[in-house]
MIFI-733974 format. One line per 5 residues: number of its first residue (from 0); for each residue x, y, z of N, C-alpha, C, O. Coordinates in steps of 0.1 Angstrom, whole numbers, plus 2048, in hexadecimal, padded with zeros to 3 digits. Each point is the difference from the previous one (the first is absolute). Example, Ala and Ser with C-alpha at 12.3 -4.5 7.8 and 13.67 -1.06 7.14 Angstrom:
0) 884/7C7/84E/7F7/80C/800/809/80C/800/80A/800/807; 7F2/80B/7F2/809/80B/800/7F8/80B/808/805/80B/801
***
This chain:
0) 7C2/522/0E1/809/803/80C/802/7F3/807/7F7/7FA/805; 813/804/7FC/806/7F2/80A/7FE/804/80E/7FE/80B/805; 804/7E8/803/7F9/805/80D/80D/7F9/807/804/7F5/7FD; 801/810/80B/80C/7F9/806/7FF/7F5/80A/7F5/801/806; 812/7F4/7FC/800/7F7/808/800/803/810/7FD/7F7/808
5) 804/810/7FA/801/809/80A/7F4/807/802/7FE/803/80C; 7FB/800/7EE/7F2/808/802/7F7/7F3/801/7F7/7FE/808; 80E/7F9/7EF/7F4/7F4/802/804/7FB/80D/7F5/7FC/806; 815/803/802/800/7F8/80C/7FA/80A/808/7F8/7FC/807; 80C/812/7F9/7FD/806/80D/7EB/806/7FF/7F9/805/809
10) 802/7F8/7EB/7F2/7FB/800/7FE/7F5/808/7FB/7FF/80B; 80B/7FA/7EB/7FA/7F1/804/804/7FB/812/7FB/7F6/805; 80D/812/801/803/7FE/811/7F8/808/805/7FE/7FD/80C; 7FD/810/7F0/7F7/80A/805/7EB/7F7/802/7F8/800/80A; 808/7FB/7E6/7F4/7F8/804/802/7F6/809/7F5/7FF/807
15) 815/7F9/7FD/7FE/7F4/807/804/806/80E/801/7F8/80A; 801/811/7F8/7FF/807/810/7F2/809/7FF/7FD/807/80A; 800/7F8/7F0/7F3/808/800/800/80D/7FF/7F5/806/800; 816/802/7FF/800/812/801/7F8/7FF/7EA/7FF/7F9/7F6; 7FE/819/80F/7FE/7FD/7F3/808/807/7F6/805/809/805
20) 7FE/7F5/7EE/805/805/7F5/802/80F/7FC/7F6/805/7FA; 814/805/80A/801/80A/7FE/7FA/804/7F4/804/7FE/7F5; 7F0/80B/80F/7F4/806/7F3/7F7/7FA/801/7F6/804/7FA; 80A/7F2/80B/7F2/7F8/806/7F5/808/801/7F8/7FF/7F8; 805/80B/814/7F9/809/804/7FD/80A/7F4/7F5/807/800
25) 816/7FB/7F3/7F3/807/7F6/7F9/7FB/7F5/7F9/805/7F8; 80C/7E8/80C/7F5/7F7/7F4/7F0/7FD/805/7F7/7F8/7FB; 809/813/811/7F1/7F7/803/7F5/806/7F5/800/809/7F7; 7F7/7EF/80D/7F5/807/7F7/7F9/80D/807/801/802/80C; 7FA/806/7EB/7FA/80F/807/7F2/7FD/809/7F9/805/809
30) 806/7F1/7F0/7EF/7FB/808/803/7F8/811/7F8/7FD/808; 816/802/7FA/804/7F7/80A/810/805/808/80A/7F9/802; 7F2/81B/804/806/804/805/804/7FE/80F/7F9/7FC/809; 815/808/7F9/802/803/80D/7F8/805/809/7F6/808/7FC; 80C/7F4/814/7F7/805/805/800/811/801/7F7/808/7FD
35) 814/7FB/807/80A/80C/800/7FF/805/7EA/809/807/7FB; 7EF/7F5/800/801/808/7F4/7ED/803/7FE/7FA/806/7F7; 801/7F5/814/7F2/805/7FF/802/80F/805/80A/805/804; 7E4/803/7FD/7FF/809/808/805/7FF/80E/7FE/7F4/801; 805/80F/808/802/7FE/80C/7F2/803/807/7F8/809/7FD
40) 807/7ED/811/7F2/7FB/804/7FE/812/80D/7F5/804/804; 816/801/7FE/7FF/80C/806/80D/80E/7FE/80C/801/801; 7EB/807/7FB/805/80C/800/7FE/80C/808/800/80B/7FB; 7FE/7F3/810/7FA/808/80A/80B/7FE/808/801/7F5/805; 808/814/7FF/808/7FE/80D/7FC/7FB/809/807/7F6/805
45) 7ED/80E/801/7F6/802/80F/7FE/7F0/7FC/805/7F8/808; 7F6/802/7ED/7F9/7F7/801/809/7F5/800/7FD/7F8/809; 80C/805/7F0/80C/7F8/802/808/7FC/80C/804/7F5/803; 7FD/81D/808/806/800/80C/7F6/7F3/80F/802/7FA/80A; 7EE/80A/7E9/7F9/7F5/80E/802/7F5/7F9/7FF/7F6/808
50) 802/808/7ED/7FF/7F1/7F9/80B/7F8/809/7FE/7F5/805; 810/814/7FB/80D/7FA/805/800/801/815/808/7F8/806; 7F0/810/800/7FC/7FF/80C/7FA/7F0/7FE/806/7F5/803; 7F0/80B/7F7/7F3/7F4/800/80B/7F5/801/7FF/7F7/808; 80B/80A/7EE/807/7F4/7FD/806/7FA/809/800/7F4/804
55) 809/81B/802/809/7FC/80F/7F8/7F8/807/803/7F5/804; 7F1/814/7FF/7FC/7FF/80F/7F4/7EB/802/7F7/7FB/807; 810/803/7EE/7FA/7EF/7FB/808/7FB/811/80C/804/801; 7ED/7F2/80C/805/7FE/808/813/7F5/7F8/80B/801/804; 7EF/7F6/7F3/809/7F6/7FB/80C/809/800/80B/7FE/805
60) 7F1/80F/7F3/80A/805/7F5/808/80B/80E/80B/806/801; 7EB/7FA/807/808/80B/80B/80B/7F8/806/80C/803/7FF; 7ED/7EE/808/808/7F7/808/811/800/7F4/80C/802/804; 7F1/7FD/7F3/80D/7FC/7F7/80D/80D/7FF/80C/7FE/800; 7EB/80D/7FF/808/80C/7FE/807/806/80E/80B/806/802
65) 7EC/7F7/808/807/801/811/80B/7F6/7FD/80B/805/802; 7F6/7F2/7FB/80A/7F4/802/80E/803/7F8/80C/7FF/803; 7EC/805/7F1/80E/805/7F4/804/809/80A/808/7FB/808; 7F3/816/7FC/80A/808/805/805/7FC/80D/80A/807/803; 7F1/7EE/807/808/7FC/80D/80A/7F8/7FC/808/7FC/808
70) 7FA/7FF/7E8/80A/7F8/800/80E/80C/7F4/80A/7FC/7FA; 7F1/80D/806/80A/808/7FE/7FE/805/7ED/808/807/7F9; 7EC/7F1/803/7FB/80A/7F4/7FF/810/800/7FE/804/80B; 803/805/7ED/800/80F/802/7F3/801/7FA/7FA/7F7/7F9; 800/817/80C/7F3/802/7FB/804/807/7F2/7F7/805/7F9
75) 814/7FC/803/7FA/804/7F1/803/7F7/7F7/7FF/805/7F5; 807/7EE/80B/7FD/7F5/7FE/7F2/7FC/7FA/7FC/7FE/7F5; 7FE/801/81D/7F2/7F9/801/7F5/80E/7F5/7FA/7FC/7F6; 805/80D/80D/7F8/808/7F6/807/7FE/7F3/7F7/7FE/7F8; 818/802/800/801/7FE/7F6/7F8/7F6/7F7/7FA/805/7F7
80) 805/7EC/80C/7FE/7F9/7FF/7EE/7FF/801/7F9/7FE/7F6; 802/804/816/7F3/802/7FF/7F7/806/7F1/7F8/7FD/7F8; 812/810/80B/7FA/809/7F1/804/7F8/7F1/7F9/800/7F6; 815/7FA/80B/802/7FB/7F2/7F6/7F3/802/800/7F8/7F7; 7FA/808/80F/7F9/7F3/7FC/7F3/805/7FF/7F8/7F9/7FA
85) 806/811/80B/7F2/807/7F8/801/803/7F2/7F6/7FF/7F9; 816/805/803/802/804/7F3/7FC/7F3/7FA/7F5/800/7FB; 817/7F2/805/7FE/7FD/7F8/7F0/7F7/801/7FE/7F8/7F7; 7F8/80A/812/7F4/7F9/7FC/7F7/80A/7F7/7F5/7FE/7FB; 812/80D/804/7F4/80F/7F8/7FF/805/807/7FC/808/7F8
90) 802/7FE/816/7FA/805/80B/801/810/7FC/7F6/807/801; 816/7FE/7FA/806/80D/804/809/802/7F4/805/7F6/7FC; 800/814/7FD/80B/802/7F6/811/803/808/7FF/807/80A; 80B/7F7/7F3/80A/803/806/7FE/811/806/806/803/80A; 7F5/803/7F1/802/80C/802/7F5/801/80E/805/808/808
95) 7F0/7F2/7FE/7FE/803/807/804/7F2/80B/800/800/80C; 802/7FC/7F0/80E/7F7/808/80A/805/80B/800/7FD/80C; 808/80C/7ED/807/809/807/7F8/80A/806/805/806/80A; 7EE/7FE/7F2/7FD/807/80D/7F9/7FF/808/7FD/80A/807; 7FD/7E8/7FA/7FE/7F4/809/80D/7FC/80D/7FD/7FE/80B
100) 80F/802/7F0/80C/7FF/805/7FF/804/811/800/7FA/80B; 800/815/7F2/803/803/816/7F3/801/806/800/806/80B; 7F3/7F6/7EF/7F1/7FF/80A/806/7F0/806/801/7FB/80B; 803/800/7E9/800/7F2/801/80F/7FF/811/7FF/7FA/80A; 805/80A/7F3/810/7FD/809/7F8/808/80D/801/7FB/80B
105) 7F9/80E/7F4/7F9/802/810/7F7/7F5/805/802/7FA/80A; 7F5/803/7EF/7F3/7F8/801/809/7F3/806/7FB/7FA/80A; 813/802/7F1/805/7F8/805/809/801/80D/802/7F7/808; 802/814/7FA/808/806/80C/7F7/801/80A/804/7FE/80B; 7EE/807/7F2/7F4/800/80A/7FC/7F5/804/7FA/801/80B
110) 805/7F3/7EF/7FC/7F0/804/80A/7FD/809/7FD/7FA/80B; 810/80A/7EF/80D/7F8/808/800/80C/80D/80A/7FD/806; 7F0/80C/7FF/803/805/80C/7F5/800/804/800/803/80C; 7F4/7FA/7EF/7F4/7FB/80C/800/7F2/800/7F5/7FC/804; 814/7F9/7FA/803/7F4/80A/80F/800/804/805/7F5/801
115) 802/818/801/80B/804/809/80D/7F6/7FA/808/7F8/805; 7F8/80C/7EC/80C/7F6/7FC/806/80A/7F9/7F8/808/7FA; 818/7FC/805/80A/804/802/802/7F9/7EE/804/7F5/7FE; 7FA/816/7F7/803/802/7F4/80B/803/7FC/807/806/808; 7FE/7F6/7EB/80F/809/7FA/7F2/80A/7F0/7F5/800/7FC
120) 816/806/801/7FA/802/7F2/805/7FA/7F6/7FB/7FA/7F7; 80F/808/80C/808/7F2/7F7/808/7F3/804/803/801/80C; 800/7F3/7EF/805/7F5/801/80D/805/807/807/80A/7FC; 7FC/7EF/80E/811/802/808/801/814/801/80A/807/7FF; 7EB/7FE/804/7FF/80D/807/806/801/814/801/809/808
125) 801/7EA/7F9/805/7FC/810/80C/80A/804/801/802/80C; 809/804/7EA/80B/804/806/7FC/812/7FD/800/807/7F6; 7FC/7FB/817/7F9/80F/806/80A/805/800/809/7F8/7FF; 7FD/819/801/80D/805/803/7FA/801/812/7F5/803/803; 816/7FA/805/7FF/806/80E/800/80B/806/809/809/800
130) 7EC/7F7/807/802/80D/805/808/808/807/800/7FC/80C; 808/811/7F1/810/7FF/80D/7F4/80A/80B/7F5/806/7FF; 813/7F9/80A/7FF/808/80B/806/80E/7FC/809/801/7F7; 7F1/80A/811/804/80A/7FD/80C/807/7FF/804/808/7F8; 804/7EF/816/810/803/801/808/7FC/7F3/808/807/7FA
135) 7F2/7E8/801/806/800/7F4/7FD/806/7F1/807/7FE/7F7; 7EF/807/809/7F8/80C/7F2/810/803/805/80A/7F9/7FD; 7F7/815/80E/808/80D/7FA/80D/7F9/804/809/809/7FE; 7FC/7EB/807/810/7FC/7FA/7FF/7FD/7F2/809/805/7FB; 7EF/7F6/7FD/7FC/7FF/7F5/804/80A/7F8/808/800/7F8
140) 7F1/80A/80C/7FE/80D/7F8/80C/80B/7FD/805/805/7F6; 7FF/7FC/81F/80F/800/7FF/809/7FE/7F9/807/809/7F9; 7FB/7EB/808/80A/7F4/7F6/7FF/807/7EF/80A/802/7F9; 7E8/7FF/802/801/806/7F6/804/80B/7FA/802/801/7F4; 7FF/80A/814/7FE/80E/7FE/811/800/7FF/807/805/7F7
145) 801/7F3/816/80E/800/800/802/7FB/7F1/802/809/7F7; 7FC/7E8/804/805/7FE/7F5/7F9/808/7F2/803/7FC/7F5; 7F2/811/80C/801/809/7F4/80B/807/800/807/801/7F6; 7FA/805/819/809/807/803/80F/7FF/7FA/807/809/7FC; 7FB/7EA/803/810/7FB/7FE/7F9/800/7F2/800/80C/7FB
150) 7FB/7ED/7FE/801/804/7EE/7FF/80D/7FB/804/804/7F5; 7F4/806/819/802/80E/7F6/80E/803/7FF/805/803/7F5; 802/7FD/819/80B/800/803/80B/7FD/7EF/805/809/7F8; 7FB/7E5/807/804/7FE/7FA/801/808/7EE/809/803/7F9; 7E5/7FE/804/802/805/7F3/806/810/7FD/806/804/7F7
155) 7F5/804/81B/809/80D/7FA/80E/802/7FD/805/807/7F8; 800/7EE/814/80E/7FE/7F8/804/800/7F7/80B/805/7FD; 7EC/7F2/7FA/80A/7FF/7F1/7F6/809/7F5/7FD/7FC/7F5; 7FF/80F/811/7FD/807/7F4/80C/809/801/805/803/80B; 801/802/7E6/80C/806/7FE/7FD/812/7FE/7F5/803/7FB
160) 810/802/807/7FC/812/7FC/801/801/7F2/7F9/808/7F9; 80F/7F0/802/805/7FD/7F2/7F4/7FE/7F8/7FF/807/7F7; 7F8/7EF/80C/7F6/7FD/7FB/7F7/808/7FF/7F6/7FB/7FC; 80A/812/807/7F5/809/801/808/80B/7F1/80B/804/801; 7EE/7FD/7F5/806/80D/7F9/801/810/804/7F8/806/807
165) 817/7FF/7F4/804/80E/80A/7F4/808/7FE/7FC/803/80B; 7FD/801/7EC/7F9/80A/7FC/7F2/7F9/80E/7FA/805/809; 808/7F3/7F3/7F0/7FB/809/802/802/812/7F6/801/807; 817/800/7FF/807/801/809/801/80D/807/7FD/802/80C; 808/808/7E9/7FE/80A/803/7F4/807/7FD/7FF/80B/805
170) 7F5/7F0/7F3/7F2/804/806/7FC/7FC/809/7F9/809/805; 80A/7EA/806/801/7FD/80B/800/80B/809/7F7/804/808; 816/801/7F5/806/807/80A/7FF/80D/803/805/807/809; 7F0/7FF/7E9/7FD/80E/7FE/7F0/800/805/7F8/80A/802; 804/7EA/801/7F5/802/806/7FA/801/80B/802/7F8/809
175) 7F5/815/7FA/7FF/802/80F/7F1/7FC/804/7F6/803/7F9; 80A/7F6/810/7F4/7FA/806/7F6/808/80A/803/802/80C; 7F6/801/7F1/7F8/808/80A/7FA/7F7/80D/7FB/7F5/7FE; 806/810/80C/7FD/7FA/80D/7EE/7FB/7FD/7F8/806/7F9; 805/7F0/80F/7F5/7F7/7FD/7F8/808/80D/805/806/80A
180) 7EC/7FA/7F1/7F8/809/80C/800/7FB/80B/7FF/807/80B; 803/7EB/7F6/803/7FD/80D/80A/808/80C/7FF/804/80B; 80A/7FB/7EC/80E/80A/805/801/80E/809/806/803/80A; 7EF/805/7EA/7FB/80E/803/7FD/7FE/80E/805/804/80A; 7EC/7F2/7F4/7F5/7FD/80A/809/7FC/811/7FC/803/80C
185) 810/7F6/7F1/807/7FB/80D/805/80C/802/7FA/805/80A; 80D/803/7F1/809/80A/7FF/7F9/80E/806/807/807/806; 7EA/7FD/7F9/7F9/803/807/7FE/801/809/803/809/807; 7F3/7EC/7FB/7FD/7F9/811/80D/7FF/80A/800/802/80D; 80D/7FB/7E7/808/805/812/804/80B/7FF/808/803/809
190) 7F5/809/7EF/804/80C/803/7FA/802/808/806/801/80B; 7EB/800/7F7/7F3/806/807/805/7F8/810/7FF/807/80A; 807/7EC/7F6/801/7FD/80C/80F/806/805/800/802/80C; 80A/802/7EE/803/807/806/800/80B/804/807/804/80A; 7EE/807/7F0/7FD/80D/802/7F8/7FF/80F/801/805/80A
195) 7F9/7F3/7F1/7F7/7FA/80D/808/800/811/7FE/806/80A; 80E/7EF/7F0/808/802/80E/807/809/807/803/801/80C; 800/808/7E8/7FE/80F/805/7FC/80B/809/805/809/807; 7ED/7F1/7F4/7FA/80A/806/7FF/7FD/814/7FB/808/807
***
């Protein structure tokens, strides 16, 4: 099999940048695995969740993570990252990775509001919707209800009588609707009030 000129350069520019050679990672030897292809060093939810407390609460590693989210890092970001780097040292398998995920995003939301710093969850989460005032909710709402209003408008217009079949039309129209209990129940109550004023 010939190897193209083109495969040999995009090797030979891959080793001299240092990335490695696609398939690289399945020529290793079995004796000299990934860290992430060993057992993982914890399988205990509980025990992982203190492992990743322990880690946070490093004063170094605190100072750094206050600073990422005052400068507008998101906390799930900062836990993404924390956990993928548990992964890849062995710590944890992806699967309990993710459910490391939201202990980890509080544990960080709780550092960042017991030194009174003002979090996003995500990167560029800054643009909040505003809050309206009440007068403007129901012009709001108003405003809406008019414009369903006008499309119902509009669509019953152009439905045609035509478009309905005669037979189906005149089942329509042979059918009699029995009054809804509510009806009875009104229809009632003001008899009784007028017997009432009667008396």
């Amino acid at each position: 099999m010939a190897v193209s000129e083109k495969a040999i350069n995009f090797i030979q520019g891959s080793l001299e940048k240092g990335r490695p050679i696609p398939g690289q990672s399945l020529t290793n030897a079995p004796d000299q695995p990934y860290n992430w292809e060993k057992p993982s060093e914890y399988t205990n939810p509980k025990e992982a969740m203190l492992y990743v407390f322990e880690t946070l609460t490093v004063p170094e590693t605190t100072t750094n993570l206050l600073l990422s989210l005052s400068n507008g890092v998101g906390v799930i970001d900062i836990a993404s990252i924390t956990l993928y780097s548990g992964f890849l040292e062995g710590k944890w398998s992806p699967d309990l990775m993710l459910l490391l995920m939201e202990p980890t995003m509080f544990m960080i939301m709780a550092l960042a509001e017991k030194a009174d710093i003002d979090y996003d969850l995500e990167a560029g989460d800054k643009n909040k919707p505003e809050e309206m005032s009440g007068e403007n909710q129901l012009e709001t709402i108003k405003s809406g209800v008019s414009e369903l209003d006008k499309m119902r408008q509009v669509a019953a217009s152009r439905v045609s009588p035509q478009s309905v079949p005669q037979d189906v039309r005149e089942i329509i129209e042979e059918t009699e609707l029995a009054p809804s209990l509510l009806e009875k129940v009104e229809e009632e109550t003001q008899s009784k009030s007028l017997l009432g004023r009667e008396e």
